[in-house]
Structure formats: structure tokens, C-alpha cells
Biotite code that builds the C-alpha atoms (Angstrom):
import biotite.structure as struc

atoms = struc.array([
    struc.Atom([17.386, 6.631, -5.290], chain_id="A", res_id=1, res_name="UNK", atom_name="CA", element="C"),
    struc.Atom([18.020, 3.191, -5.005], chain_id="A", res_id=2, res_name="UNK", atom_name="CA", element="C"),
    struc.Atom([15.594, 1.023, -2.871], chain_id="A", res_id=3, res_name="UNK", atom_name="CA", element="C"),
    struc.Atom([17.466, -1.533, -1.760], chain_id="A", res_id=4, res_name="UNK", atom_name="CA", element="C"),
    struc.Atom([20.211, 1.020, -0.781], chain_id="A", res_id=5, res_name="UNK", atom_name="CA", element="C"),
    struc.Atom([18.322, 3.471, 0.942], chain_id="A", res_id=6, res_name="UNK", atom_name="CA", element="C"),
    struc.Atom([16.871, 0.188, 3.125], chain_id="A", res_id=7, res_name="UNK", atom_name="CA", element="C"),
    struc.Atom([20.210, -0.510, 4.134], chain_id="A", res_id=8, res_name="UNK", atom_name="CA", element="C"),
    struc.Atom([20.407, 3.149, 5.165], chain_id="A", res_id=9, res_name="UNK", atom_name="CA", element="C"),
    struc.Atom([17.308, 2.847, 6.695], chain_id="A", res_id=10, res_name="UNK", atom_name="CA", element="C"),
    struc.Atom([18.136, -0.545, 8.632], chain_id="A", res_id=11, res_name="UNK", atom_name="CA", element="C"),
    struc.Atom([21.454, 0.935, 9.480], chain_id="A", res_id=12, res_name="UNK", atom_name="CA", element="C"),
    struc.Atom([19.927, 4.024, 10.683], chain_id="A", res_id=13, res_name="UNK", atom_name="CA", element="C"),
    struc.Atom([17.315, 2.177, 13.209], chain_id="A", res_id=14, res_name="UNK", atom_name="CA", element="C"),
    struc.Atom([19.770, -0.514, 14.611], chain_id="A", res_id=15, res_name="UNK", atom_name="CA", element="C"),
    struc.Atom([21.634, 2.076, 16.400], chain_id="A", res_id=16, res_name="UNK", atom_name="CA", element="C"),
    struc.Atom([18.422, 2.014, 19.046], chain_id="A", res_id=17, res_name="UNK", atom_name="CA", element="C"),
    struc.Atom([16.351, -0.411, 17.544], chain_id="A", res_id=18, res_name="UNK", atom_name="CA", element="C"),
    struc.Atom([16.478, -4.692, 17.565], chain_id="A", res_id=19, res_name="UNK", atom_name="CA", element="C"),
    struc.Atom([16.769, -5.522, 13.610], chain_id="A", res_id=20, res_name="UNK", atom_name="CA", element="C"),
    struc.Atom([14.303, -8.648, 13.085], chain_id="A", res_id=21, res_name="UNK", atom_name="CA", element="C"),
    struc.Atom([14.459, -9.963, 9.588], chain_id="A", res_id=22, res_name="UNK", atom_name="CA", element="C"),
    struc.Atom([13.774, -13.313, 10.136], chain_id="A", res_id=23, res_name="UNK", atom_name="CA", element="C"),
    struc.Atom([10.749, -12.978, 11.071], chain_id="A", res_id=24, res_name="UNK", atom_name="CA", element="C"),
    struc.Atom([8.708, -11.960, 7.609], chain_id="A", res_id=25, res_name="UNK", atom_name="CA", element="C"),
    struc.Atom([5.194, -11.699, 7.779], chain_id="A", res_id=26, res_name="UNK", atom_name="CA", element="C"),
    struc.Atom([3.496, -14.124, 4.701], chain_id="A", res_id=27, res_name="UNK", atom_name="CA", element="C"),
    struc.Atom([2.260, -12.676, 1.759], chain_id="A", res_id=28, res_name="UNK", atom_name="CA", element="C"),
    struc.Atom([3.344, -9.407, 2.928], chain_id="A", res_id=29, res_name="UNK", atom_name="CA", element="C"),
    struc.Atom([6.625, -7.394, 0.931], chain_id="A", res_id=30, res_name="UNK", atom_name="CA", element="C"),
    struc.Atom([7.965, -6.677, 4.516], chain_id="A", res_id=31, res_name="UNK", atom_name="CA", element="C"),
    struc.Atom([11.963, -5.627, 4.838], chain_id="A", res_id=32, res_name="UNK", atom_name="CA", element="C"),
    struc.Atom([12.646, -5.906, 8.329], chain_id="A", res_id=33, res_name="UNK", atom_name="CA", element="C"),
    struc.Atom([11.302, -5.157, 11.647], chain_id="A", res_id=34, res_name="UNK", atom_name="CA", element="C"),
    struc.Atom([12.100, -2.761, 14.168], chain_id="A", res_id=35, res_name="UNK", atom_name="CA", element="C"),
    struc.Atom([11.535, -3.276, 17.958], chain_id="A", res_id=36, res_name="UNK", atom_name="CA", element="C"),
    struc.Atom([12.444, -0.248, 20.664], chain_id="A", res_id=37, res_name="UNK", atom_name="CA", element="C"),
    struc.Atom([12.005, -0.826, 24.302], chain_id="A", res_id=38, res_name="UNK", atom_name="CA", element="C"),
    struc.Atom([13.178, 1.572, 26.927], chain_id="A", res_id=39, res_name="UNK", atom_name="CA", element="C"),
    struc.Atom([12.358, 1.687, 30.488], chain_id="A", res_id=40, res_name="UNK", atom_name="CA", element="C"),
    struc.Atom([13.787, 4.679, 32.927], chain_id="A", res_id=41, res_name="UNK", atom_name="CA", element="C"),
    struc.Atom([13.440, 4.477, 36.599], chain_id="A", res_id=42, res_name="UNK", atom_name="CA", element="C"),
    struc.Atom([13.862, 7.285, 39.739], chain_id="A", res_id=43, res_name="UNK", atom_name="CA", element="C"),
    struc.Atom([14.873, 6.496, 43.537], chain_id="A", res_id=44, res_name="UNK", atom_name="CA", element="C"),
    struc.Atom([14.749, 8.253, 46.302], chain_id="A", res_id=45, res_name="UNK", atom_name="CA", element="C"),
    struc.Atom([18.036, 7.332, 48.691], chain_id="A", res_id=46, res_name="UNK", atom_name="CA", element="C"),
    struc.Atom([17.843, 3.693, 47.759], chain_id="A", res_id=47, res_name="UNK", atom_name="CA", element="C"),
    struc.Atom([16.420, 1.022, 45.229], chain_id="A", res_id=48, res_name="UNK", atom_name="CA", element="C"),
    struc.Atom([13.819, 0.505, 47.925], chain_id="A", res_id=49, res_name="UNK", atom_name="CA", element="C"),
    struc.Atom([12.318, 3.401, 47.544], chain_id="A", res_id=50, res_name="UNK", atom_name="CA", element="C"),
    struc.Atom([11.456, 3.953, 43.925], chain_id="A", res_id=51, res_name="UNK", atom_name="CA", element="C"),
    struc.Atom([10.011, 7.438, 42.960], chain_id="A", res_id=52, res_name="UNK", atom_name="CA", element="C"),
    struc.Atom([8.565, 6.721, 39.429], chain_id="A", res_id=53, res_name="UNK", atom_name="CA", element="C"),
    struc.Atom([8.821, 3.911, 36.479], chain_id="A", res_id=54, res_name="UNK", atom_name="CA", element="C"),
    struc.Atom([8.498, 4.512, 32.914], chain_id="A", res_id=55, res_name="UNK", atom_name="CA", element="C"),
    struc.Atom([8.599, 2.030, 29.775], chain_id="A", res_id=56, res_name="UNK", atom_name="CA", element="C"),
    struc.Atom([8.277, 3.154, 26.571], chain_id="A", res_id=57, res_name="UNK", atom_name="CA", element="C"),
    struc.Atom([8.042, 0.824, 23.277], chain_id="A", res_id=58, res_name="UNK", atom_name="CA", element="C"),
    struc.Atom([8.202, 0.877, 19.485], chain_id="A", res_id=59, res_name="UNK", atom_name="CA", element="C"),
    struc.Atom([7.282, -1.752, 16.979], chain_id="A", res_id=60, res_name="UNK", atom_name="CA", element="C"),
    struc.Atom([8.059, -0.250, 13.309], chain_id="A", res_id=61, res_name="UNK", atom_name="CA", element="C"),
    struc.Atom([7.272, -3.022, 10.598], chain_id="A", res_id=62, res_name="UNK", atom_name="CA", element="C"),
    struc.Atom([8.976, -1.648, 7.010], chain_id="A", res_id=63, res_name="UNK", atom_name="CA", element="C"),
    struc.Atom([7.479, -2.626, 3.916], chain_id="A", res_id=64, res_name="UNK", atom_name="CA", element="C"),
    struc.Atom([8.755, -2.349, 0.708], chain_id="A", res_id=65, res_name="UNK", atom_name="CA", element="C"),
    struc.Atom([7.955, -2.625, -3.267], chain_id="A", res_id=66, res_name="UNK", atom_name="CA", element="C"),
    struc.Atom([7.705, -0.810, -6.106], chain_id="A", res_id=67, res_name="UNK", atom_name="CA", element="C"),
    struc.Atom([4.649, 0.586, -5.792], chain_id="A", res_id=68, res_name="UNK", atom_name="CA", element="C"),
    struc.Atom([2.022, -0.027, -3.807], chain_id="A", res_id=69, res_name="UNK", atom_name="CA", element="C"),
    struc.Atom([-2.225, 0.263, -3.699], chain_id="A", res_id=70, res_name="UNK", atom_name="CA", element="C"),
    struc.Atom([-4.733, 0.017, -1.114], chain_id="A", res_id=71, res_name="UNK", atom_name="CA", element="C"),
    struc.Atom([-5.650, -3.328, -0.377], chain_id="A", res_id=72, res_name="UNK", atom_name="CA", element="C"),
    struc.Atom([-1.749, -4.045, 0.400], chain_id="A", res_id=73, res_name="UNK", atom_name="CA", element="C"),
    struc.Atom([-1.546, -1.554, 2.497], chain_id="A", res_id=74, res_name="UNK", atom_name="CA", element="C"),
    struc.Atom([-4.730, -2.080, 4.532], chain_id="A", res_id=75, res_name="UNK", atom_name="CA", element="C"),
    struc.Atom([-3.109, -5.942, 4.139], chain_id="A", res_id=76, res_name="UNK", atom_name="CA", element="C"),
    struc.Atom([0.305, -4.444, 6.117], chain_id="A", res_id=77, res_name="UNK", atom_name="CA", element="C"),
    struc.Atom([-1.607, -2.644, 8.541], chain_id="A", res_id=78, res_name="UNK", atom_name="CA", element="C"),
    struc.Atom([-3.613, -5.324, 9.500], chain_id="A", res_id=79, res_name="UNK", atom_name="CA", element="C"),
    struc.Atom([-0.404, -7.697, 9.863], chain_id="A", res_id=80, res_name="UNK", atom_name="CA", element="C"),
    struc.Atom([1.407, -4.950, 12.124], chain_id="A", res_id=81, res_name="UNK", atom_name="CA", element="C"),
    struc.Atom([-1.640, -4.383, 13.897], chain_id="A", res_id=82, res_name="UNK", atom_name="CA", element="C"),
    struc.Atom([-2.344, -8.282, 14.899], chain_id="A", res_id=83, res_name="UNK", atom_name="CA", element="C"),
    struc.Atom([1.263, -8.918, 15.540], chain_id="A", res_id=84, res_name="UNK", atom_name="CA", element="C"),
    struc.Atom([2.268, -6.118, 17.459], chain_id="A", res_id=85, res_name="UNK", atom_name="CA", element="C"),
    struc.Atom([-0.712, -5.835, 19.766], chain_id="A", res_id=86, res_name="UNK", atom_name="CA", element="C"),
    struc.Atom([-0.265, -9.034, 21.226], chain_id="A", res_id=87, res_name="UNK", atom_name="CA", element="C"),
    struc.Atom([2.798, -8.230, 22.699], chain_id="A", res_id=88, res_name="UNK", atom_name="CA", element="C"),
    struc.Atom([1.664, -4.934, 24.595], chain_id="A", res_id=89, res_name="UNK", atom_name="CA", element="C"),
    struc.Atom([1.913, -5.568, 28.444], chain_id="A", res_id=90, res_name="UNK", atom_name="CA", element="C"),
    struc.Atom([0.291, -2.499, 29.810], chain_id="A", res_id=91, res_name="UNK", atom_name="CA", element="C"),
    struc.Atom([0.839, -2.073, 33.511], chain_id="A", res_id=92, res_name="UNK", atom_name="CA", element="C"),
    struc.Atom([0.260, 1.032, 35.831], chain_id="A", res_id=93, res_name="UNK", atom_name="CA", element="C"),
    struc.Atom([4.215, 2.075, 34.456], chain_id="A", res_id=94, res_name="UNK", atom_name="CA", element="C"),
    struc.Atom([3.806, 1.622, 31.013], chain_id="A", res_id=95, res_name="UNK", atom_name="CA", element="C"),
    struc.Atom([3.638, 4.675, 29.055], chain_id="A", res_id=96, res_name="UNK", atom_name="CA", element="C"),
    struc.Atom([2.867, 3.942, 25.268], chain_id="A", res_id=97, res_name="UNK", atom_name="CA", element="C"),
    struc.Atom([3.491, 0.925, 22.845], chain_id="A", res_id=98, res_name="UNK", atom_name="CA", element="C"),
    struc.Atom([3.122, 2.394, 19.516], chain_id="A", res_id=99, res_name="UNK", atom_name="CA", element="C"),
    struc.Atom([2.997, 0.545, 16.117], chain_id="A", res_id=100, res_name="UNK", atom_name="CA", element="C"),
    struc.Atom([5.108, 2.084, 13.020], chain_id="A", res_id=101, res_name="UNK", atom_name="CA", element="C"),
    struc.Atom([4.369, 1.022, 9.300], chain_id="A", res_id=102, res_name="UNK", atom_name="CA", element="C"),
    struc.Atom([6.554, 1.913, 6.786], chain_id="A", res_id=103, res_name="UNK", atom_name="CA", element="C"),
    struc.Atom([6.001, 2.092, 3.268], chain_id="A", res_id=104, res_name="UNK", atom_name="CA", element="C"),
    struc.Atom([9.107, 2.738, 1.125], chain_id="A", res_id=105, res_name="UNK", atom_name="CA", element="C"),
    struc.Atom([8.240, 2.384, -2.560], chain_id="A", res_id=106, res_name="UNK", atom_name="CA", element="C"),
    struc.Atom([9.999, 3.462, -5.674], chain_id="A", res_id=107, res_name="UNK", atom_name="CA", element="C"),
    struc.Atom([6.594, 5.692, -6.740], chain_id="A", res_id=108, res_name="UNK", atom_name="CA", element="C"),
    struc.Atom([3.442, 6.415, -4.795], chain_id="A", res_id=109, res_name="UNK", atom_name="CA", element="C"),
    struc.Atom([0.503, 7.102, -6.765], chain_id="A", res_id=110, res_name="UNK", atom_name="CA", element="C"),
    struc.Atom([-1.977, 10.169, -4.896], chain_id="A", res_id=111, res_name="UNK", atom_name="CA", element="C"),
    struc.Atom([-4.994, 8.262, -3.790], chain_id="A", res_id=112, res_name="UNK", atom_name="CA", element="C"),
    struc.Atom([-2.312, 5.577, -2.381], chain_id="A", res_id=113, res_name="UNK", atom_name="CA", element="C"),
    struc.Atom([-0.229, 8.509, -0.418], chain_id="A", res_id=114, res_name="UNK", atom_name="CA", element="C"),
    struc.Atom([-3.671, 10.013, 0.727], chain_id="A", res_id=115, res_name="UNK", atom_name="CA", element="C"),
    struc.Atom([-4.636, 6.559, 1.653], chain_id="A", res_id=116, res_name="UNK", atom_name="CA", element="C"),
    struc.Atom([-1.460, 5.495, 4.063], chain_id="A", res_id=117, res_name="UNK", atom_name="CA", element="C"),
    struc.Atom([-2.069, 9.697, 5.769], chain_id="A", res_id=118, res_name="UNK", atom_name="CA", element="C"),
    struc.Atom([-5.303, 8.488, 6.663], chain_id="A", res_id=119, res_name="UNK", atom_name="CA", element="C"),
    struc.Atom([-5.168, 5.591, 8.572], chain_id="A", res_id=120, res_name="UNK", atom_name="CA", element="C"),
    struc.Atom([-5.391, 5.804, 12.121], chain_id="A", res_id=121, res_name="UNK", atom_name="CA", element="C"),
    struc.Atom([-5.335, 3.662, 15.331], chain_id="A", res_id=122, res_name="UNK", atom_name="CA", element="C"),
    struc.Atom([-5.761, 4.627, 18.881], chain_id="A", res_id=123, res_name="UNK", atom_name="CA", element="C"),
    struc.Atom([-6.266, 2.142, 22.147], chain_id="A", res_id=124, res_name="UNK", atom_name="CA", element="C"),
    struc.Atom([-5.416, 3.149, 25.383], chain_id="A", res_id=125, res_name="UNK", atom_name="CA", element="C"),
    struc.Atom([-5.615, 0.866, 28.774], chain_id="A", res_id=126, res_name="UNK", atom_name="CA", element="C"),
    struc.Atom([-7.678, 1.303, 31.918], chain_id="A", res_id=127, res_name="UNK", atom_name="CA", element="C"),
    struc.Atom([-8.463, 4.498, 30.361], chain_id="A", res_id=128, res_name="UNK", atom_name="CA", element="C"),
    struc.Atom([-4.946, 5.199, 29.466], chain_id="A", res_id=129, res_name="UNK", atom_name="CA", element="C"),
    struc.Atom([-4.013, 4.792, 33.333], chain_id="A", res_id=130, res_name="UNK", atom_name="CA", element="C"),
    struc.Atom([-2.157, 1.828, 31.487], chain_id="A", res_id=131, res_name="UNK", atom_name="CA", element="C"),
    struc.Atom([-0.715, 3.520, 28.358], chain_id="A", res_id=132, res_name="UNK", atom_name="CA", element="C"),
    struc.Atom([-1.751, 3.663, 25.259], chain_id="A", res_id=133, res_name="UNK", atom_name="CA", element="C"),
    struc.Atom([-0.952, 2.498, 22.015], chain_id="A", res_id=134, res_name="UNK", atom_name="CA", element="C"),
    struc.Atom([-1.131, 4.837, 18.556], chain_id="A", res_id=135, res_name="UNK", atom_name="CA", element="C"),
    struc.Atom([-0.247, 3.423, 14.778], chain_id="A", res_id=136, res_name="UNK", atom_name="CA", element="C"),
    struc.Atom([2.195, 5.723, 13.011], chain_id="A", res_id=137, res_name="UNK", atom_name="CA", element="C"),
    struc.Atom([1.922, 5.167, 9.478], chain_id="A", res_id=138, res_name="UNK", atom_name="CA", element="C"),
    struc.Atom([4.378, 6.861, 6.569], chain_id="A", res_id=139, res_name="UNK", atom_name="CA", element="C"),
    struc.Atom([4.536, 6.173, 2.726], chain_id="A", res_id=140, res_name="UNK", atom_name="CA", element="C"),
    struc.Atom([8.062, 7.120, 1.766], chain_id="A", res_id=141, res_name="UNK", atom_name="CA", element="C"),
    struc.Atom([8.513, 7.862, -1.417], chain_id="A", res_id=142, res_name="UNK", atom_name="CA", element="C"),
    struc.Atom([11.843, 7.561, -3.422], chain_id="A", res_id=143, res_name="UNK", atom_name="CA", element="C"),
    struc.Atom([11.539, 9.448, -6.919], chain_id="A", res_id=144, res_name="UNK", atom_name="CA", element="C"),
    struc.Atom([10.420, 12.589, -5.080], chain_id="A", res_id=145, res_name="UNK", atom_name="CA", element="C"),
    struc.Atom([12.491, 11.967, -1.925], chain_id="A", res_id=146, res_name="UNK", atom_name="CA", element="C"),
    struc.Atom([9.582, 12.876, 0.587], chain_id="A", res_id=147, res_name="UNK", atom_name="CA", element="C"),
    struc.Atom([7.832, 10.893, 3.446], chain_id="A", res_id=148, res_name="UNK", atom_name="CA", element="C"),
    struc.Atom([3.962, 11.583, 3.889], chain_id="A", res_id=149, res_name="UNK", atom_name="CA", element="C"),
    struc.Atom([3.174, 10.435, 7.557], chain_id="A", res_id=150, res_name="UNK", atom_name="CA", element="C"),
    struc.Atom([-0.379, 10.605, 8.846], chain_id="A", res_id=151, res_name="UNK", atom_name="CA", element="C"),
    struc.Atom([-1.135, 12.400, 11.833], chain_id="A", res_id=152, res_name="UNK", atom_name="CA", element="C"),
    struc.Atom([-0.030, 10.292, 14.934], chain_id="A", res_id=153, res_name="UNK", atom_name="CA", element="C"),
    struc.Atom([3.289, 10.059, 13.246], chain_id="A", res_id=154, res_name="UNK", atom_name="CA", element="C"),
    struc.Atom([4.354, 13.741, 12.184], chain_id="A", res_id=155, res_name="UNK", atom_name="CA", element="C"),
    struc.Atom([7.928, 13.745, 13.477], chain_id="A", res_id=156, res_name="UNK", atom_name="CA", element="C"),
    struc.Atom([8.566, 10.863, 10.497], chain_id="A", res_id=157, res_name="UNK", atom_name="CA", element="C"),
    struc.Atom([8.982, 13.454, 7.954], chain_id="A", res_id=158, res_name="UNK", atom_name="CA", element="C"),
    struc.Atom([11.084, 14.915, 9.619], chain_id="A", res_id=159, res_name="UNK", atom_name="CA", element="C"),
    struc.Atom([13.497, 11.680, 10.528], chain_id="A", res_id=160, res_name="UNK", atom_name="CA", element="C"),
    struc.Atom([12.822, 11.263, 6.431], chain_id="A", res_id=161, res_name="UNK", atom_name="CA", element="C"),
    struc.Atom([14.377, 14.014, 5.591], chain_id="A", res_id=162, res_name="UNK", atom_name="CA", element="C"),
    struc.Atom([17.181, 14.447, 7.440], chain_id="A", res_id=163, res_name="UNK", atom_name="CA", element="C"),
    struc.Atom([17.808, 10.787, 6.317], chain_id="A", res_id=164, res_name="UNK", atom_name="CA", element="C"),
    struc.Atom([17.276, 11.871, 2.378], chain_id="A", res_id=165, res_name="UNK", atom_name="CA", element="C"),
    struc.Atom([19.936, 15.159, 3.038], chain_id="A", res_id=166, res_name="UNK", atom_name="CA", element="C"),
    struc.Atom([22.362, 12.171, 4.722], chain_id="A", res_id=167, res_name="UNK", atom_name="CA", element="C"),
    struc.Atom([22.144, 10.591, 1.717], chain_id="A", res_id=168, res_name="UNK", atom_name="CA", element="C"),
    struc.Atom([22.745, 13.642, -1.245], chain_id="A", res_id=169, res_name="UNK", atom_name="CA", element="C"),
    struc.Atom([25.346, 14.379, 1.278], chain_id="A", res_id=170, res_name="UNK", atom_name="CA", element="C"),
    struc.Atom([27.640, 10.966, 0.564], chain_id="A", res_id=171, res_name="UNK", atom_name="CA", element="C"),
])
């Protein structure tokens, strides 16, 4: 499959929820585009005056892409989502979650890179999660065998990947 197509597929798949940033590229770094989801969902009772509950909910999924990749650009990416996307967490006593995506779509994968990408993980929560919390979600996507490894935080990914990967044979 074609890279550069299926990252059109991609970005056309996430702009139906997500804001597409692609101006802002992180230096250094083979980033595609970023992704940014907020959603907040509110309940009254009678009136606006008299709210019940609040709930905000955010995504920041940072795509990278290249032929292949190894482990110090990947621990690079991380480290660039990680700093960037942090920063812009406002936990409050109705936020829910602000988790960080990293994508890695690459033409191959090699095994220590794919077991590499499953095991990173990231966890902070705020005033003992009171606040929210915030998980990474990392996934290397790989193109010649048309599979997605996620780690553990991010699970449902292979699951987006694949339906994605069946759109695809499908057209």
C-alpha cells in the first residue's frame, strides 16, 4: 500500500471529528499531521442554572511517518508529543481525560522496532485523577503486512486499523 495514499486516507478519516494541523511540524521529527479532538457534554436539571454534570474529553494524536523507523526516532516522537501535548492539558474538577496518540505509519517495521512502540507507556492523572488523567496511546502501523500493533493503553487502534485497511481493499 501506498504511504502517502493511505495518509490521505488516514487524514481524511480523522478530520471528520478531528482539527487537521499540518502546519505545525515538529523539527527534526518525520511528522504528517496532527490531530486534535475536544468534546465537552453537559446535563441540566430544568434550566442552565442548574447544571447536573460536565464532562470534557480530549485527544491529541501526532502521526509520524517514514519508511522505516528504529528506536531512538521513536523515543525522539514520543518525547515531542509528550512535551507538546502536555502543556496544553487544563485539568479541572470536569475534565475527564486528555490523552496523547502517536502514530507510526511506516512502509516496514522491523520486530524489535514493533515490540519497541507496544511498550511504551505513559500515565499522569490530576489531584489523584479527581482532575482527569492523561494516558499515551502509541501504534506502529505497518503497510506491507497491513496490521497496526498498539500498546496497551491504546487497544481499540487495531481495531480502527483495520477496519481502515478492509476500507481500503474494498475501493
Amino acid at each position: 500500500m501506498d504511504r502517502a495514499l493511505f495518509l490521505e486516507v488516514l487524514k481524511d478519516s480523522y478530520s471528520a471529528y478531528y482539527n487537521i494541523i499540518e502546519d505545525e511540524m515538529l523539527p527534526g521529527l518525520p511528522m504528517a499531521f496532527r490531530a486534535d479532538y475536544f468534546s465537552r457534554a453537559e446535563q441540566y436539571w430544568l434550566s442552565k442554572k442548574i447544571k447536573v454534570w460536565g464532562n470534557e474529553t480530549n485527544e491529541f494524536c501526532y502521526v509520524f511517518s517514514a519508511e522505516s523507523f528504529d528506536n531512538e526516532t521513536v523515543d525522539k516522537c514520543v518525547k515531542a508529543a509528550l512535551d507538546e501535548s502536555l502543556p496544553r492539558v487544563k485539568p479541572h474538577k470536569e475534565h475527564q481525560y486528555s490523552n496523547v496518540k502517536v502514530l507510526f505509519v511506516a512502509d516496514s517495521f522491523d520486530k524489535a522496532v514493533k515490540k519497541h512502540i507496544q511498550a511504551k507507556k505513559f500515565e499522569k492523572s490530576y489531584k489523584f485523577s479527581l482532575h482527569g488523567f492523561t494516558m499515551l496511546k502509541t501504534c506502529a502501523v505497518d503497510l506491507a503486512a497491513e496490521e497496526a500493533y498498539p500498546n496497551k493503553a491504546g487497544y481499540e487502534l487495531a481495531k480502527y486499523f483495520q477496519k481502515l485497511f478492509a476500507a481500503r481493499k474494498e475501493d
